[in-house]
C-alpha positions in Angstrom: 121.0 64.2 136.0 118.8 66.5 134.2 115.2 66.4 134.0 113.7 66.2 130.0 112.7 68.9 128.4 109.9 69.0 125.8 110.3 71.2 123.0 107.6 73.8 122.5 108.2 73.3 118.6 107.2 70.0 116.7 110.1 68.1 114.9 110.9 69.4 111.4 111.7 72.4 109.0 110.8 75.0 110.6 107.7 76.9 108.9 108.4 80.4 109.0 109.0 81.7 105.7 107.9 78.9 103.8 105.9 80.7 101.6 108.6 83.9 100.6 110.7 81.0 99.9 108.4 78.9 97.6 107.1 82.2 96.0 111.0 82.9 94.7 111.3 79.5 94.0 108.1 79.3 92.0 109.0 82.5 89.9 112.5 81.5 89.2 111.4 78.4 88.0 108.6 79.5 85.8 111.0 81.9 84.4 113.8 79.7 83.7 111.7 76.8 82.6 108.5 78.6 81.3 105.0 78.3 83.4 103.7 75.0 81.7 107.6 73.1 82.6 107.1 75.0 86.0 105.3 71.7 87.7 104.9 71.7 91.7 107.4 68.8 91.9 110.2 71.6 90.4 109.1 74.2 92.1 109.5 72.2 95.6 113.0 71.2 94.3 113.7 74.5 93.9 112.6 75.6 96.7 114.1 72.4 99.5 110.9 71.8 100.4 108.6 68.5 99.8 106.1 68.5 97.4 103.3 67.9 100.3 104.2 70.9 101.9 103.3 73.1 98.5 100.2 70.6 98.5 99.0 71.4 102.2 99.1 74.9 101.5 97.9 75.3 97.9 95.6 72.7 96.6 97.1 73.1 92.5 99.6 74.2 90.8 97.2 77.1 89.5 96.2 78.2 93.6 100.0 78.5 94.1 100.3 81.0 91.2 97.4 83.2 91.9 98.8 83.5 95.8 102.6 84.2 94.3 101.3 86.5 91.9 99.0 88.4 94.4 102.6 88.4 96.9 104.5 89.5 93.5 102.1 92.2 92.9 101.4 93.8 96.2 98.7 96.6 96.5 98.1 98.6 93.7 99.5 101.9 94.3 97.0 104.7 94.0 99.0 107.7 93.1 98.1 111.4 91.9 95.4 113.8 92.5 93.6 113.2 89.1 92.1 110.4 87.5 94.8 111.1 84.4 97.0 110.5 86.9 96.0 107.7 89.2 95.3 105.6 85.7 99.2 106.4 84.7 100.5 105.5 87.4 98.0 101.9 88.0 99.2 101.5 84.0 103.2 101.8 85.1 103.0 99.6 87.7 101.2 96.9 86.3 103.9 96.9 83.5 106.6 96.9 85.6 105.5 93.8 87.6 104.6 92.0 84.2 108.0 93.1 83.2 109.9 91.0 86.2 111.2 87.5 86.0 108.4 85.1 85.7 105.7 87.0 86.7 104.1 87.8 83.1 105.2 84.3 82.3 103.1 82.6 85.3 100.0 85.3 85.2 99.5 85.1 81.4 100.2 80.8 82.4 97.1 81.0 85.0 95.0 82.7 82.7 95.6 80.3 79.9 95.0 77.2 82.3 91.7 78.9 83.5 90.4 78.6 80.5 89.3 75.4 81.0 89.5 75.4 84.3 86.5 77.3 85.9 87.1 76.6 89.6 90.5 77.9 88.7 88.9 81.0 86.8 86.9 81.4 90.2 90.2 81.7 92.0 91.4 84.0 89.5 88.5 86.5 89.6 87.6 86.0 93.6 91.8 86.3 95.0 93.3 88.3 92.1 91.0 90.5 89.9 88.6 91.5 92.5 91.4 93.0 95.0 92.1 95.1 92.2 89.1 95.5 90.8 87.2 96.7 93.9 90.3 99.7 94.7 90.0 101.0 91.3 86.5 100.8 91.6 86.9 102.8 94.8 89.5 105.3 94.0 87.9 106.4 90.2 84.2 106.2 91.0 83.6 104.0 88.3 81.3 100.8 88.2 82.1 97.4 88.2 81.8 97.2 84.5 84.3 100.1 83.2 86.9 99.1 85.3 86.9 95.4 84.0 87.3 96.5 80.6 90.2 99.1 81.9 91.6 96.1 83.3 91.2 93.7 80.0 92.2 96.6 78.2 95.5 96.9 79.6 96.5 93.8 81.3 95.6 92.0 77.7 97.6 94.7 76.0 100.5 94.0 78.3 100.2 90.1 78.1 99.9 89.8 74.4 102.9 91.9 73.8 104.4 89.5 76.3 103.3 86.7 74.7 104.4 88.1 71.2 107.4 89.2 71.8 108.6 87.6 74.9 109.8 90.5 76.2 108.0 92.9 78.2 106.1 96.2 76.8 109.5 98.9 76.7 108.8 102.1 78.8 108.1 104.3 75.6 105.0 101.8 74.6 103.9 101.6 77.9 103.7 105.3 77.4 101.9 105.5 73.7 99.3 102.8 75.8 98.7 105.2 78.7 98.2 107.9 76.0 95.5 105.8 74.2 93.3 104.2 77.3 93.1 107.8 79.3 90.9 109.8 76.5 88.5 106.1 77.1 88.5 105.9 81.1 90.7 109.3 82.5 89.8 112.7 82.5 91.3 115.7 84.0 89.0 115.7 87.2 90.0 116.0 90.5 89.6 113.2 93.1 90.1 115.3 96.0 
């Protein structure tokens, strides 16, 4: 006869990579459904998990978004020796992630909900803006009040053509928008 084991695991799904899966699950829906048809209970269909499992992790539908948009987004990369050129570059990128499957869908979504929402617009600003804010901050040399309105600048740019449209800003406008925003906030000088 064998003696019992106990298993040094608790019964059920097991947890790691819960969130990488409810993040893909959470884009695809929002961009197969559109962010306000993108509830929690589709997304945890979509995703095979329960609906309390989203819910003991993210306490909204609009917490859940911020932390797949953050996971979307990564850090902003900080490229180039000038300020012309970090600015490009921070431009690019933030088109290009708007520009992937329901991501500008759910961030313009958030935005819209927070609206009304200010302990969601305190998510928003605290978990996703400040990150941001703070390494541009950090990198340019600018204060806390120019880089916001870099951000609003192009982010609301980006968002309305999004919106507009519904199709992402094309590579030759991101471009002509790069062009316009770096006489306002870029400069030629070296960061070095």
């Amino acid at each position: 006869m064998t003696p019992a084991t106990t298993s040094a695991r608790p019964p059920g799904r097991p947890r790691s990579g819960v969130n990488d899966v409810v993040f893909a699950a959470t884009l695809s829906t929002v961009h197969e459904l559109g962010y306000a048809r993108a509830t929690v209970d589709r997304i945890a269909a979509a995703a095979g998990v329960a609906k309390t499992t989203i819910y003991r992790r993210w306490p909204s539908k609009g917490a859940l978004i911020v932390d797949c948009l953050l996971d979307a987004f990564g850090p902003v990369p900080l490229q180039g020796t000038s300020r012309s050129e970090l600015m490009s570059s921070a431009i690019h990128w933030i088109a290009a992630k708007i520009g992937e499957p329901g991501v500008g869908d759910a961030f313009a979504g958030v935005f819209s909900d927070a609206i009304s929402d200010p302990a969601l617009r305190d998510v928003l600003s605290a978990r996703l803006q400040d990150p941001y804010r703070l390494a541009l901050q950090d990198a340019l040399g600018e204060p806390e009040n120019r880089v916001l309105f870099f951000i609003d600048v192009v982010v609301g740019t980006l968002l309305h053509r999004l919106g507009m449209t519904g199709v992402p800003m094309v590579d030759s406008d991101v471009a002509e928008l790069v062009q316009m925003v770096l006489p306002h906030f870029g400069g030629d000088a070296d960061l070095t």
